[in-house]
N, C-alpha and C positions, 0 to 999 in steps of 0.2 A: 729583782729578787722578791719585792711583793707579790707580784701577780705568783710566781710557785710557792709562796706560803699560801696567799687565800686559795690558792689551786690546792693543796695539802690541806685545808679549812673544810674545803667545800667534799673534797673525797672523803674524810672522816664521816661530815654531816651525812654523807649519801651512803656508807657505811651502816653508819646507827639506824638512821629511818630503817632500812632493809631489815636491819634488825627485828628494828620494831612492827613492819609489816607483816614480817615472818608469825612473829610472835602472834600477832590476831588473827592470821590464818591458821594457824596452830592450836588458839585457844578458840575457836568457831567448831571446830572439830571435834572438839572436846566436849560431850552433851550434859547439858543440865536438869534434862527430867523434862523438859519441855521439848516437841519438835520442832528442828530447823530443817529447813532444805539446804542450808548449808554444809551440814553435819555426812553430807555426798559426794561435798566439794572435792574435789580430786580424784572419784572413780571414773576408772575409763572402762568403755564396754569394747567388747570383737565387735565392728560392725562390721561385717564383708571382709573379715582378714585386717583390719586395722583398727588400733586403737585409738577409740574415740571418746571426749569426754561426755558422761552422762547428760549431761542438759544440754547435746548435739545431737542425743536421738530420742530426746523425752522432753516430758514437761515434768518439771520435779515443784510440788507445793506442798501445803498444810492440810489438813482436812478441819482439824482440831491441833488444840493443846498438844494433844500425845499420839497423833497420825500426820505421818509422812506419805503423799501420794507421788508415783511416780505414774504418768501414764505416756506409755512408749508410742511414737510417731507412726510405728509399725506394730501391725501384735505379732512378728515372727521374731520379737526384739525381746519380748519378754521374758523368754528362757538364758538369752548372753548377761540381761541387765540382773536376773536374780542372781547369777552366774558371780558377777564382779561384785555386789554387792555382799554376799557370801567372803567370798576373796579378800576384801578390802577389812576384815578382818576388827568392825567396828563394835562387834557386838551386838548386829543388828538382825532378824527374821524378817525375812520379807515374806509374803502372803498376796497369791495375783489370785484373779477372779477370770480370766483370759484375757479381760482388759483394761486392768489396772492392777500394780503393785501398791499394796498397804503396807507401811511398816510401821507396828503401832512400838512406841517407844515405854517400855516397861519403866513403875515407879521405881526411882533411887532407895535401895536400901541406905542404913545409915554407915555402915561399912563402905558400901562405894562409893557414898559421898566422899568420906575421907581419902579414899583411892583418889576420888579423882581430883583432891585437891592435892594431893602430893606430886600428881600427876602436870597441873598447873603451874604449883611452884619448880621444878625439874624445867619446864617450859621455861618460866620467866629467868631459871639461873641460867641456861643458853643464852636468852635475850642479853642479859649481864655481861657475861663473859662476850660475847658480840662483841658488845658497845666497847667493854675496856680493850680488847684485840683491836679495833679501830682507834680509840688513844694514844695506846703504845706506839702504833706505827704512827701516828698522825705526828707522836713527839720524837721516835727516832725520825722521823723525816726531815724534821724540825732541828736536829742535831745535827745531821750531815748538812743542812743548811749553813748553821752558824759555822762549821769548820770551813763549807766553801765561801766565805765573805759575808754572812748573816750577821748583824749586828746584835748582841748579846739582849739587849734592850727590846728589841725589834724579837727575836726569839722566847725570852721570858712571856710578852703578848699574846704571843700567838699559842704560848703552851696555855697560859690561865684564860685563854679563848676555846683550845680545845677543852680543858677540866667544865666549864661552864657547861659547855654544850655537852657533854659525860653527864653529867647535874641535871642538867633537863631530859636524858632521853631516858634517865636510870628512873626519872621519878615517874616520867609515862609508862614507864614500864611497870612498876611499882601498882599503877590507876587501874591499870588493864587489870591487875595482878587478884587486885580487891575485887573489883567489880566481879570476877567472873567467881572468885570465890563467896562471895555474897550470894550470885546466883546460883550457884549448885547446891552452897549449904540450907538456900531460901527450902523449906518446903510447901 
């Protein structure tokens, strides 16, 4: 009966992280006035009839602060990658020269800063609701435990084990939470 509670432990934990990796993947995405190559993460191009992700037919870097370079393996590549980049619906102008795409990353008004911190927080209340969806079930699990032979005492444990671990991923989430709102409101 241990071992399927800390099994029930461990699936909660692996739950919330997901959560919370989502969440940074999420909030990478999400730009703060300065260029990332990250802020690409997830576009996929046509190469040859299949969908490829961008840093599988490109080099994607920085040039500067506020310049995104993408420069494609192929330059017959650079008309699909403006293509998805367009598509991918980031807010973003790309600009090629035949062989290399620029995307200079325009300053934050003070308006979109706050978009895009409303934007963040909407983020992190997913990440939230994640985490508590993984508790809930971690503790009805937990319940049908005790009705199959779980010891009340032995179940009590393991719920204010899951609530703990709720505590620590709500407040990581929370860090993330700050931090990226620091960064966008920085100017």
């Amino acid at each position: 009966m241990e071992e399927e509670v800390q099994m029930t432990l461990d699936i909660a934990e692996e739950k919330m992280q997901k959560a919370l990796d989502h969440l940074s993947d999420e909030l990478v995405k999400i730009r703060a006035g300065k260029a990332n190559p990250n802020m690409l993460h997830g576009i996929n191009v046509d190469y040859y009839g299949a969908q490829t992700p961008l840093t599988q037919v490109a080099n994607v870097g920085t040039s500067d602060a506020r310049t995104i370079v993408v420069q494609p393996w192929e330059k017959g590549m650079i008309g699909p990658i403006e293509k998805a980049i367009l598509q991918a619906n980031l807010g973003l102008n790309p600009d090629n020269n035949g062989e290399v795409i620029r995307i200079n990353i325009p300053v934050l008004t003070e308006e979109r800063r706050k978009d895009l911190v409303k934007q963040v927080k909407a983020e992190g209340e997913n990440a939230r609701v994640s985490v508590r969806n993984a508790r809930r079930e971690a503790n009805d699990e937990l319940k049908k435990m005790q009705k199959d032979g779980l010891p009340e005492d032995a179940e009590k444990r393991a719920e204010d084990e899951v609530q703990k671990m709720t505590d620590r991923y709500s407040e990581k989430i929370e860090k993330l939470i700050e931090a990226k709102e620091t960064d966008i409101l920085k100017v």
